[in-house]
C-alpha positions in Angstrom: 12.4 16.0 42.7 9.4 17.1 44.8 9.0 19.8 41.6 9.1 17.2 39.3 6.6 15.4 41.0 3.8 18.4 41.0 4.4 18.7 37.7 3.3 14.8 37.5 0.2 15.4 39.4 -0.5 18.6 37.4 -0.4 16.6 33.9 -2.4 13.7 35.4 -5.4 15.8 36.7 -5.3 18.1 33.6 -4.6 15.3 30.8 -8.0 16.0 29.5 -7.6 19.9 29.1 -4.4 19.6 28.0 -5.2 17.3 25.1 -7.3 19.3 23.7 -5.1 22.1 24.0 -2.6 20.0 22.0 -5.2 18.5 19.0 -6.9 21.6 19.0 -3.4 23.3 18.3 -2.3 20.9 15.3 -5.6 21.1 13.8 -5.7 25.2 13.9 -2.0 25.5 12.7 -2.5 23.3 10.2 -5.7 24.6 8.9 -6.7 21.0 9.0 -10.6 19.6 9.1 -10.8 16.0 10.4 -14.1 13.7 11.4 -15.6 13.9 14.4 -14.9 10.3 15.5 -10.8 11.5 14.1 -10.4 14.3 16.5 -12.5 12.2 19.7 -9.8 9.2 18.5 -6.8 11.4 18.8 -8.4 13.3 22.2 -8.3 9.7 24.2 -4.6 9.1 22.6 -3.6 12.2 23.5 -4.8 12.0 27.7 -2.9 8.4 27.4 0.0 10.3 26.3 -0.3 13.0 29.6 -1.4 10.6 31.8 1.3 7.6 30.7 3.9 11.0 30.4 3.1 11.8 34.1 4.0 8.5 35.2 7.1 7.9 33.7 8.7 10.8 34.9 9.9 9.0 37.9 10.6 5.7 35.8 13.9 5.1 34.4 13.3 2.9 31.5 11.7 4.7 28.3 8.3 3.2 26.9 5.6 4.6 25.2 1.5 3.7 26.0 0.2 1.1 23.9 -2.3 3.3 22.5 -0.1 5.5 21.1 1.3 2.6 19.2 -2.2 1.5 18.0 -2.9 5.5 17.3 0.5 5.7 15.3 -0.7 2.3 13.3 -4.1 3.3 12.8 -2.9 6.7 11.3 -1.0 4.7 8.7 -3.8 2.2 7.6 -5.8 5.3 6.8 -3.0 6.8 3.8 -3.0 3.1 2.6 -5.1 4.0 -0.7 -4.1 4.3 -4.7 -4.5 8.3 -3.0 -3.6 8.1 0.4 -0.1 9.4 1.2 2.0 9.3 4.3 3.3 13.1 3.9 -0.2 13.6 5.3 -0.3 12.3 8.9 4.1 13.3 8.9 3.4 17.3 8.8 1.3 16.9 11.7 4.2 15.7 13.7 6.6 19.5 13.8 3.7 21.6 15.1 2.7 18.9 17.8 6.5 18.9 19.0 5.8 22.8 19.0 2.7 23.1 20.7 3.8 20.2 23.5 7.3 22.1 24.1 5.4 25.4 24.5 2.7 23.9 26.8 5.3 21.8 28.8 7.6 25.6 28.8 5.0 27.2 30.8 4.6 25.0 33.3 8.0 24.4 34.0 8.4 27.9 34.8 4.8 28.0 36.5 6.1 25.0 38.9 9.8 26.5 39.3 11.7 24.1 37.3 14.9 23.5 36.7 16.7 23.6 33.4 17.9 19.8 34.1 14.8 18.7 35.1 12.9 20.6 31.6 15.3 19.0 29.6 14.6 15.7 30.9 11.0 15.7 30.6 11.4 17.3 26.9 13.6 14.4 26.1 10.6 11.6 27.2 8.1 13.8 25.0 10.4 13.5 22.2 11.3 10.0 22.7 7.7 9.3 22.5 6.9 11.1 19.5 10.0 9.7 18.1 8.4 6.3 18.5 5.1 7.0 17.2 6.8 9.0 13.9 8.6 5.4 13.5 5.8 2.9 14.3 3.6 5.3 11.7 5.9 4.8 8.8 6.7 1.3 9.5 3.1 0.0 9.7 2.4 2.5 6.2 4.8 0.4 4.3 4.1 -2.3 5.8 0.6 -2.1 5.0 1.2 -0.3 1.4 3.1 -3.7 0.5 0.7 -5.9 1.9 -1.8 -3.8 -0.6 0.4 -3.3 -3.4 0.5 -7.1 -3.5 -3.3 -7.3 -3.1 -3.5 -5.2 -6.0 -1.3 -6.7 -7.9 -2.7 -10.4 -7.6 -6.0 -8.5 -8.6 -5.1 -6.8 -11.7 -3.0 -10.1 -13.0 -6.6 -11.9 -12.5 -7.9 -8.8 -14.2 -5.4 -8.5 -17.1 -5.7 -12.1 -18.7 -9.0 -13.3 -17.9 -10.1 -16.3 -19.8 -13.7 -15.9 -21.9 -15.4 -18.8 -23.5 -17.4 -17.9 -26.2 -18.5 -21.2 -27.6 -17.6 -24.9 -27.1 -14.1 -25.8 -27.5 -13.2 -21.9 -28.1 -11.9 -19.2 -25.7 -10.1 -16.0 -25.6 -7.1 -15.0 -23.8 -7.5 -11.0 -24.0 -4.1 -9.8 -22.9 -4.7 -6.4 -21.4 -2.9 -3.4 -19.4 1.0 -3.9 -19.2 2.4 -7.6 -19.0 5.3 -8.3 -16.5 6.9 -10.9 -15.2 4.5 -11.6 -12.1 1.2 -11.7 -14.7 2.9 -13.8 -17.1 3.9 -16.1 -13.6 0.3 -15.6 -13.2 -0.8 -16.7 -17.0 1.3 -20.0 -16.7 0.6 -20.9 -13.1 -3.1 -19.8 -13.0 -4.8 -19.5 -16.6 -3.2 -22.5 -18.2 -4.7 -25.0 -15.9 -7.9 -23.3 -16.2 -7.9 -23.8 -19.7 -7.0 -27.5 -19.3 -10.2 -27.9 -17.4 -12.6 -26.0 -19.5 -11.7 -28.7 -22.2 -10.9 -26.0 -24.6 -10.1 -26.9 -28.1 -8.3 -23.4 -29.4 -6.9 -20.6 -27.6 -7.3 -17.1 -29.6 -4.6 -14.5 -27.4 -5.3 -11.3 -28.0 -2.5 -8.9 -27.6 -4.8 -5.7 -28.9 -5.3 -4.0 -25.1 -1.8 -4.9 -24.5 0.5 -1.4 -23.7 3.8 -2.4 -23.0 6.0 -6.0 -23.6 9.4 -6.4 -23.6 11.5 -9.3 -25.2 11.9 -11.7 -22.0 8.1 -11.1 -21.0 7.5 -12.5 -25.3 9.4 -15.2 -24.4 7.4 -16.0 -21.4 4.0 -15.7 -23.3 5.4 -18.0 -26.5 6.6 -20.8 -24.1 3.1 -20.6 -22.4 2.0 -21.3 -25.6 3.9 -24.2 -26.3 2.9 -25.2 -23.3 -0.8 -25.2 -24.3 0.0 -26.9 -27.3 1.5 -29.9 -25.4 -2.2 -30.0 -23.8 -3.5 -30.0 -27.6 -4.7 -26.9 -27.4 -4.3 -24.8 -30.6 -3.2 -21.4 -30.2 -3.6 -18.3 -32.1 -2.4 -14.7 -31.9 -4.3 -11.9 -32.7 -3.8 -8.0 -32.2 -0.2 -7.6 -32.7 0.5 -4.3 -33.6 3.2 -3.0 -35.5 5.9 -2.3 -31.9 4.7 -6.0 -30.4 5.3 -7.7 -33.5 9.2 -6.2 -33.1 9.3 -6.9 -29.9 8.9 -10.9 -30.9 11.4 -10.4 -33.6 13.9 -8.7 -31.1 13.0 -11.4 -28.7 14.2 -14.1 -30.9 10.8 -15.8 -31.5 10.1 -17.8 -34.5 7.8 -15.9 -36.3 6.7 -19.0 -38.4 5.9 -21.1 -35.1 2.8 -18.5 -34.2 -0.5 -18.3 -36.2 -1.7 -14.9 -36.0 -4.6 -13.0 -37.4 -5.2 -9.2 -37.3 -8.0 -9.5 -34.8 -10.3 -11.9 -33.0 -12.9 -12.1 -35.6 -10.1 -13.3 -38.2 -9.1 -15.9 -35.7 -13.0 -17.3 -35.1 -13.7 -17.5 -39.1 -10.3 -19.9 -39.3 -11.3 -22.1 -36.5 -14.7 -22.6 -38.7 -13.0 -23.7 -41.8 -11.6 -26.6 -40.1 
């Protein structure tokens, strides 16, 4: 135990040398070029890590520092981007093992220890990185669904935005690909919008639509039936040749909806009446 407990006291006083023997390491094997304020972040992690390492060796329970948790979490919220990709921060993960077993290797045999006692420190290093591997992909899809959500509630907003271009007259333009959450977001959002514009006619316009299916038509025709209970007129513009078979196929009564070829169609009917 005495061994064990230079060891200790060598990490402690040498966490600072050591860590830069370790990010240093990653970074060269991996051919990887990271900020400035990156490499200082993952230094001060990394002399946690010695210095908490040091300490624990003559603990029984397992725990990691809290910084390496926050380090681990902070490394995901970086890959959470349309680009960003956790495969990125994971690779870095085998050549750190390596370069900690080979440092942790030569002083075990500098300080005389025993195989027991190597295998019991190698199995708190691993714990430890074992931890932050796990905290890292837990907080990265944690954070990738809080986003994906994000994104999503921005592109529905995006995809069916009303425009009023006179008194009494909008457009609906329909664009991108319409699932079941925008069309949620069409009935629960845009139709009460449209109630409190005091809009006379609605012209949908299903040109920049790209994909539909039959239960996502049905959706859209009983939103507007819904805005003809509010007495607002609606007409359909821009179906194309695959949309308009998709309202057949969805069972739709073609006879029910008033459509026009395009938006300037629509506006010339609304002046005849």
């Amino acid at each position: 135990m005495n061994l064990v407990f230079n060891v200790s006291n060598h990490l402690i006083d040498n966490a600072e040398s050591l860590a830069e023997e370790i990010v240093d390491g990653v970074l060269n094997r991996l051919k990887l070029e990271i900020p400035l304020w990156e490499k200082e972040q993952a230094l001060e992690m990394y002399i946690d890590f010695i210095n908490f390492l040091g300490d624990s060796l003559f603990v029984d329970e397992e725990k990691v520092p809290e910084s390496l948790i926050e380090w681990s979490k902070n490394n995901a919220a970086r890959q959470v981007s349309p680009k960003g990709k956790i495969s990125e921060i994971m690779v870095r993960y085998p050549p750190t093992r390596e370069i900690i077993t080979d440092i942790m290797t030569k002083i075990s045999l500098n300080f005389g220890l025993s195989l027991e006692d190597f295998a019991f420190i190698l199995k708190r290093i691993n714990n430890m990185l074992d931890i932050s591997l796990n905290e890292t992909v837990f907080a990265f899809e944690r954070l990738s669904d809080n986003y994906k959500k994000k994104t999503q509630r921005e592109l529905a907003e995006l995809s069916a935005p009303i425009v009023l271009i006179k008194k009494g007259v909008a457009v609906l333009p329909l664009i991108g690909i319409i699932d079941s959450y925008r069309a949620n977001h069409i009935m629960k959002k845009v139709v009460p919008k449209v109630a409190e514009l005091q809009i006379n006619y609605v012209i949908a316009d299903f040109s920049g639509i790209l994909i539909i299916d039959t239960d996502i038509m049905r959706h859209l025709h009983q939103i507007g039936q819904m805005l003809n209970l509010l007495g607002i007129q609606t007409l359909t513009t821009g179906l194309r040749p695959e949309l308009a078979k998709t309202v057949v196929n969805s069972g739709i009564e073609m006879s029910e909806i008033t459509t026009f070829a395009n938006v300037k169609q629509a506006l010339d009917s609304i002046h005849q009446y």
